[in-house]
N, C-alpha and C positions, 0 to 999 in steps of 0.2 A: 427693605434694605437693612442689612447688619449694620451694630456698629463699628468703628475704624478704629484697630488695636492700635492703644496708647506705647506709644515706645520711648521709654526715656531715653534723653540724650546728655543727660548733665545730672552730677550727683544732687541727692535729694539730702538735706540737714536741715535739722527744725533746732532751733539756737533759744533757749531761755534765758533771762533774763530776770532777776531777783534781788530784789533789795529794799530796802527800808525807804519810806518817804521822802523826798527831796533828795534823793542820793545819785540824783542822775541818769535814770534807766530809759527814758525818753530821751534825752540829750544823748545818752550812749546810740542808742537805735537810729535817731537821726543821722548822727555820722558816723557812721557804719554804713549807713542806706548812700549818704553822701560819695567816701571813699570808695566803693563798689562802684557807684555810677560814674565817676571819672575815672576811675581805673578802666569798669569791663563794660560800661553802657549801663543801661536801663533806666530808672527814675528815681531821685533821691527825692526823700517824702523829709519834710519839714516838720520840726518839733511840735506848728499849729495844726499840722493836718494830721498828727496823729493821735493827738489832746485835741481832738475833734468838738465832744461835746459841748451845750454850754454851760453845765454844770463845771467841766472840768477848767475850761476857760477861766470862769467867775472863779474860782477858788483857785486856779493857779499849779491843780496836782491833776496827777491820772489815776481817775477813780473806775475805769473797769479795764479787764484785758486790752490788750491791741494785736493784734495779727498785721505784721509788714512781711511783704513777700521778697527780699535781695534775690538780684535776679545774678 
C-alpha cells in the first residue's frame, strides 16, 4: 500500500524567537500559544511545560531550543 499524499490545508510559518536571558521569550511563546488557543482552539502549553527540563526548572531559565507547534 502507497503512502497517502499530504495535502496542506492551512498556512505553514515557523516563528523565531530571540533574545537575551530573562527577556521573556518563554513567557512570550506561552501566550501566544494561550491567545491562539481561545481565539482558534487547540492547546495552550504553559511557561512549565515548555521549561520542561530539570535543569531548567532548578535554575529558573531555558537552557536548550523549544519547538511549540500554534495550531
Amino acid at each position: 500500500m502507497g503512502k497517502e499524499k499530504f495535502t496542506r490545508t492551512k498556512p505553514h510559518v515557523n516563528v523565531g524567537t530571540i533574545g537575551h536571558v530573562d527577556h521573556g521569550k518563554t513567557t512570550l511563546t506561552a501566550a501566544i500559544t494561550s491567545v491562539l488557543a481561545a481565539k482558534f482552539g487547540g492547546t495552550a502549553k504553559a511557561y512549565d511545560q515548555i521549561d520542561a527540563a530539570p535543569e531548567e526548572k532548578a535554575r529558573g531559565i531555558t537552557i536548550n531550543t523549544a519547538h511549540v507547534e500554534y495550531e
